[in-house]
N, C-alpha and C positions, 0 to 999 in steps of 0.2 A: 088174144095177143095184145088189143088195144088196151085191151082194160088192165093187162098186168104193167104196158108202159107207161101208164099214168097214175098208176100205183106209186112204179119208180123216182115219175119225176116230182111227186109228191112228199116223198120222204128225204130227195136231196135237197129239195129248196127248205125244209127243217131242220137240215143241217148245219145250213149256212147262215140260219137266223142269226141275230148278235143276240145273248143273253140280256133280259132284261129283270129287272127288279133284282139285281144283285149288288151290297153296298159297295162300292168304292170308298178305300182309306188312302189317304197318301200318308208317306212316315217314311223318314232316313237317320242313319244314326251317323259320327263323322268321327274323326281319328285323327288327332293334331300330331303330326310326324316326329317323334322324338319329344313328344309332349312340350315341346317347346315354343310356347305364343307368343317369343320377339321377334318381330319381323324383319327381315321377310318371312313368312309362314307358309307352308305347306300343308293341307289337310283333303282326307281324303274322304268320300260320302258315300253311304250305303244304304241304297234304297230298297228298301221294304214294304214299298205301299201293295196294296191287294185291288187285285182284278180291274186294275187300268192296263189300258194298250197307248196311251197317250203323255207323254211328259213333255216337264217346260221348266230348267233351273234356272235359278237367276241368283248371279254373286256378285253382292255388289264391292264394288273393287277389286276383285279378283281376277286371274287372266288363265279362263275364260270365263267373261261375264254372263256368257247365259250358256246353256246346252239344253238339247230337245232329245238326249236319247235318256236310255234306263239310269245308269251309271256313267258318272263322270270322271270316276277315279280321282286322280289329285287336282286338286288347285292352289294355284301361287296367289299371298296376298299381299303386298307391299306397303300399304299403309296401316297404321297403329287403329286403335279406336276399336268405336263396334262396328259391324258390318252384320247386313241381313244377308242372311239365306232364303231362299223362298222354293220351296217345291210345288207346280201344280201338276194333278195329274186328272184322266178322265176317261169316261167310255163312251157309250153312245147316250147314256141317260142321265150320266153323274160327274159332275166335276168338284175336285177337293183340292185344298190346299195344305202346305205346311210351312211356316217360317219363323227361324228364328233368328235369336242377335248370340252373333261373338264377340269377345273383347277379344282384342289384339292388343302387343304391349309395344311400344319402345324397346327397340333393346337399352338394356341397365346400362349407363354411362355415370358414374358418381364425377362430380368435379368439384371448384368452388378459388374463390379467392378471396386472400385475407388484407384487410385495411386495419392499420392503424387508427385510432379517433382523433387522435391530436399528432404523437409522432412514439418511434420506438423506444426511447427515454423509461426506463421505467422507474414506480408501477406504472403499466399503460394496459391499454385495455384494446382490443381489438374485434370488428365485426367480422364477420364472416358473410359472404355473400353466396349461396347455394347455386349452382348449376348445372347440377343434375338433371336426367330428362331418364326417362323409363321408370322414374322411381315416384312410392307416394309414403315412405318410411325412413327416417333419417337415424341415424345412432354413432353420435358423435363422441369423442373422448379429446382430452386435453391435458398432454404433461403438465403439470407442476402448475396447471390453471384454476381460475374458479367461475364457474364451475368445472370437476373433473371431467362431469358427462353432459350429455344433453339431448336431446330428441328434436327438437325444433329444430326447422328448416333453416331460418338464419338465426343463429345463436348469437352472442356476444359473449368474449371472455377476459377474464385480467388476467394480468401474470405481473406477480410483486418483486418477483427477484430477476437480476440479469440471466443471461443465458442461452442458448437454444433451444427452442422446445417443438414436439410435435404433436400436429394435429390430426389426428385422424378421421375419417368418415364411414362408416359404413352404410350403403343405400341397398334400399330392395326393393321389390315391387310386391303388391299384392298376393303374389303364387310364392314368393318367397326369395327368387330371384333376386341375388346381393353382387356389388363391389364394393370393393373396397380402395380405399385411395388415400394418402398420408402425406403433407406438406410440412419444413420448418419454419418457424420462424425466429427470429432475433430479436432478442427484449435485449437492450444496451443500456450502460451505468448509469444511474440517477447522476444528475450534478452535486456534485460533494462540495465544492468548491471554487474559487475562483484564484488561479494560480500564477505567477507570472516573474521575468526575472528581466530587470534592466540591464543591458548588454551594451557598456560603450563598445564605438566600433573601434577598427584597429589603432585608427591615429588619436584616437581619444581614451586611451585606456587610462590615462593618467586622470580623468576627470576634469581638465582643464576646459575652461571657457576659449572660444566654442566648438559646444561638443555634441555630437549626433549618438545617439543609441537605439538598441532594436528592443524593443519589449517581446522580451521573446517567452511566447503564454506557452504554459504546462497544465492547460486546464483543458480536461475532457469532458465530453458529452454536454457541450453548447455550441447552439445553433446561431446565436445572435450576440454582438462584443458591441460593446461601446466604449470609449476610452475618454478620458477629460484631464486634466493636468493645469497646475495652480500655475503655471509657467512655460513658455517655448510655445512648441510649435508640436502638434501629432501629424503624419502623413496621412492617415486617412483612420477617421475615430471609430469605424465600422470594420477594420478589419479586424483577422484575426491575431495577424504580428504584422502592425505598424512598426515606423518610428518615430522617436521625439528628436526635435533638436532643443538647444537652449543657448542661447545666444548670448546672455550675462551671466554671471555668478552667482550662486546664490544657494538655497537649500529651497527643492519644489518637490510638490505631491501629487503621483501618479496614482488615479482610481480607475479601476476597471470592474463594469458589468457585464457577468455571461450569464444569460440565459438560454433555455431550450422550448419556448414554448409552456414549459410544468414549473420547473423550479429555475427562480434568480440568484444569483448569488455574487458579493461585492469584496473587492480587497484592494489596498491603499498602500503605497510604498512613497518612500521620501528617498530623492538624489541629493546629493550637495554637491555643487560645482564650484570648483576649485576658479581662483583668476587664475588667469593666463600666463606662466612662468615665460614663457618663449626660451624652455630651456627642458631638453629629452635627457636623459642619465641613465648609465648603463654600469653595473656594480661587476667585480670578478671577470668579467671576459679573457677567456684564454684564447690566444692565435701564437700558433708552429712555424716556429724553425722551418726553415726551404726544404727540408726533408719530413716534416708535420704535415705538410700540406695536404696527404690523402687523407688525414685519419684525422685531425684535431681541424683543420683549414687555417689558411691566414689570409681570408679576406673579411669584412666586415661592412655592412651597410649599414646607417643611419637611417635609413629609408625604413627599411623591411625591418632592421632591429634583431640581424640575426649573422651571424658568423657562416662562411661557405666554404667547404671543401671546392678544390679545384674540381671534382668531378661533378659537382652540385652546379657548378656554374653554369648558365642557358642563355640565351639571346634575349629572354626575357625577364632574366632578373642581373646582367651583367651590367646594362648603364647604372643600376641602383648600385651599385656597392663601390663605396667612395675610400678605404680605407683597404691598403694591402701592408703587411708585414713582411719585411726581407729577412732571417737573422741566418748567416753563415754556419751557424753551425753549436752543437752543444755548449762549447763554451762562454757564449754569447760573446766574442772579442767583435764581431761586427753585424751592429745592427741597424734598422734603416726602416723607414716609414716610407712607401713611395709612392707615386699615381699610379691611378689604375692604369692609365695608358701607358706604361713604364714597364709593365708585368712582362711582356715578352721578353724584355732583356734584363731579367733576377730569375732564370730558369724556372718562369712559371707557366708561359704560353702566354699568347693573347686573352685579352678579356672581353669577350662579344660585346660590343656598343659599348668600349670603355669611355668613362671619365675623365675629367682632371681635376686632381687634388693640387692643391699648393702644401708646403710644409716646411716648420723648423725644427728638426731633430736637436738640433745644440742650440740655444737658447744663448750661451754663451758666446757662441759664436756668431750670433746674429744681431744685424746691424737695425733692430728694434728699438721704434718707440719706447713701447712697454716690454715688461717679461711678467711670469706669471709662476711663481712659485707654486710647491705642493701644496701647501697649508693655504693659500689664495685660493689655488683649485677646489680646496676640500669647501671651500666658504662660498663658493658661486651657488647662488640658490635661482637667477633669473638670468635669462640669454639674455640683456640688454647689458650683464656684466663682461660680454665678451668684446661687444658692439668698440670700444676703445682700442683693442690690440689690432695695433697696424705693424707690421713687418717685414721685412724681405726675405723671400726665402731664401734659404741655405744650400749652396752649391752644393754638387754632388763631392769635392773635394773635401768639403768638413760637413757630411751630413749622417756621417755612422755616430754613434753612439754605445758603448760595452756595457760591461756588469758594475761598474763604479757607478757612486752617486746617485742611490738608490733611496729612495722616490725620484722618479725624474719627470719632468711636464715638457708631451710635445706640443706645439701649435699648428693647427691645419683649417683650410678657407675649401670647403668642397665645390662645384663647380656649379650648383646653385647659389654661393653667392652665402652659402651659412659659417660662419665660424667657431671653431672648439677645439679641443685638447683634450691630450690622453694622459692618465698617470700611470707610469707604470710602478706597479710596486713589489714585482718577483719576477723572477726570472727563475724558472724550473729546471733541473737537468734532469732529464729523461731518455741520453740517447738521443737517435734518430727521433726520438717523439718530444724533447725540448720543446717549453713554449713560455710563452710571456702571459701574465695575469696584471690585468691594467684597467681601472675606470676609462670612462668615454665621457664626456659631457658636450653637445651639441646644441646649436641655436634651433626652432624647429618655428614653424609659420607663427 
């Protein structure tokens, strides 16, 4: 009985021995989930090592970075680059290793911006600045550029004609991995020229000394003006639309240079400035009969230089207009030049911020220095030929005038203080729409 029990417990402590002199291999294969190596990455590993009882992973950057059992199943990796795997495995007599490296990618992101070299003026040329990350292949194209295509990371490209164009990019990475991504750009007109128009302003349209003007430029695609002039004054030589004044008479020479940085370009105008008449003239003027007054108007400003409908009249342009017409009616028996401030009582209404005109409609019947014939009128060429007509004005008792004695010259002193005369030389029947056609001649600064 002893001897069969120690038989027994002979061949169990045989059973339990650990196996010795057997190799241990370590080996795993792994599986990138959707084959996809932009990270974040997921991969999973599968170990196949022989006759170990003993593991040890290690992932470096992975989560989790190490594991001690067989299989780890998947792991998350969040950084690009390579990373090591490393398996050890072992038994009671042998310990083995395995590691290796993976590339991880970036994920594919194409980007990039485009710089002008000088400015978008064309031809112009522009670089490209790359800023792409996941990628290490470029494949570039270029509407209407040169070059059309390109490979290089920063490329440079012209483009000779105006226009919009597009840039496109295609990036990829190593495994093939592509975006794609496409910006425009704007190439704008070469400078052709340098373009420009002298513009007296309103009170100087006559050219008279002295006269201010707008140089008003029609020149495209310049960046930089400089202005010079044989005479006067420029407001400021760098802009774009200064003005000049000119303070004497004379004939002067306006140069102008635009540039853009590429191309300069120059052009030269001549003004003549007239002396100073001190004298405004106004040819044909038609003003309506008291029933004209919607449709033809019967006021008149020397100021503004421009005839007003009653319903044209405004609080801001009512103290300028120095000249109302009265006429009764088609058949012109009773007519009358009167002050603005008069107009409520000749059924026209008030005149906002009106004036005061002086005036002699009969000539004849006024107790004047001078008088001033039509053919006198017609030969005023300078306001200083007004400057002698002194007069009184003509009551409202003898201050109409009819359809006789045609040409007729009125006399009027407006409320600044200017003196002039109007010739009338028609009288129109048109019905309710009658009007008078009559020169102006005015004193002016």
């Amino acid at each position: 009985m002893t001897k069969t029990l120690i038989t027994l417990a002979l061949l169990l402590t045989a059973c339990h021995r650990p196996i010795t002199n057997v190799e241990v291999t370590a080996d795993f294969t792994y599986e990138v989930l959707d084959n996809d190596y932009s990270v974040p990455v997921r991969i999973a590993f599968d170990n196949s090592s022989k006759n170990a009882y003993g593991f040890k992973w290690t992932f470096e950057g992975g989560n989790p970075e190490s594991y001690d059992k067989k299989d780890p199943g998947y792991v998350e990796f969040s950084k690009p680059g390579a990373i090591k795997i490393k398996l050890e495995v072992w038994n009671d007599e042998q310990r083995k290793e395995k590691e290796i490296i993976i590339d991880l990618d970036s994920v594919v992101a194409a980007g990039f911006d485009i710089h002008p070299v000088v400015n978008n003026y064309g031809p112009t040329q522009f670089t490209i600045t790359n800023k792409s990350v996941g990628v290490n292949t470029y494949s570039w194209s270029f509407e209407n550029g040169v070059p059309a295509t390109s490979g290089e990371r920063n490329p440079t490209v012209q483009f000779n004609t105006p226009g919009q164009y597009e840039i496109k990019l295609q990036a990829a990475n190593s495994r093939g991995e592509k975006q794609t991504i496409s910006k425009k750009v704007s190439v704008l007109p070469a400078l052709e020229k340098a373009e420009f128009d002298i513009v007296p302003s309103f009170d100087d349209e006559d050219y008279e000394a002295p006269l201010l003007a707008t140089l008003e430029n029609h020149t495209t695609s310049a960046t930089s003006h400089k202005w010079t002039t044989t005479g006067g004054a420029i407001s400021n030589a760098a802009d774009s639309i200064p003005t000049v004044s000119f303070t004497n008479p004379g004939t002067y020479t306006i140069t102008y240079e635009a540039s853009n940085g590429k191309q300069t370009k120059t052009n030269s105008q001549t003004i003549t400035v007239k002396p100073n008449s001190r004298l405004r003239s106004f040819t044909d003027v038609h003003l309506g009969i008291n029933t004209a007054h919607a449709a033809i108007g019967s006021f008149f400003s020397t100021q503004l230089r421009k005839v007003f409908r009653k319903a044209n009249v405004t609080v801001a342009n009512g103290p300028a207009i120095d000249i109302v017409y009265f006429g009764l009616s088609e058949s012109f028996s009773y007519n009358q030049f009167i002050s603005p401030g008069d107009a409520q009582s000749f059924t026209f209404g008030a005149i906002p911020g009106a004036t005061r005109t002086s005036w002699v409609n009969l000539q004849e019947k006024c107790s004047c220095s001078s008088t001033l014939s039509p053919a006198a009128f017609d030969a005023i060429t300078n306001g200083a030929a007004l400057d002698p007509i002194s007069y009184t004005e003509t009551t409202a008792a003898n201050n109409s005038f009819n359809n006789s004695n045609l040409p007729r010259v009125i006399l009027f002193q407006n409320a600044s203080g200017k003196k002039g005369a109007i010739k009338v030389k028609q009288m129109v029947q048109a019905g309710q729409q009658s009007y008078l056609v009559c020169d102006i001649k005015v004193q002016k600064d």
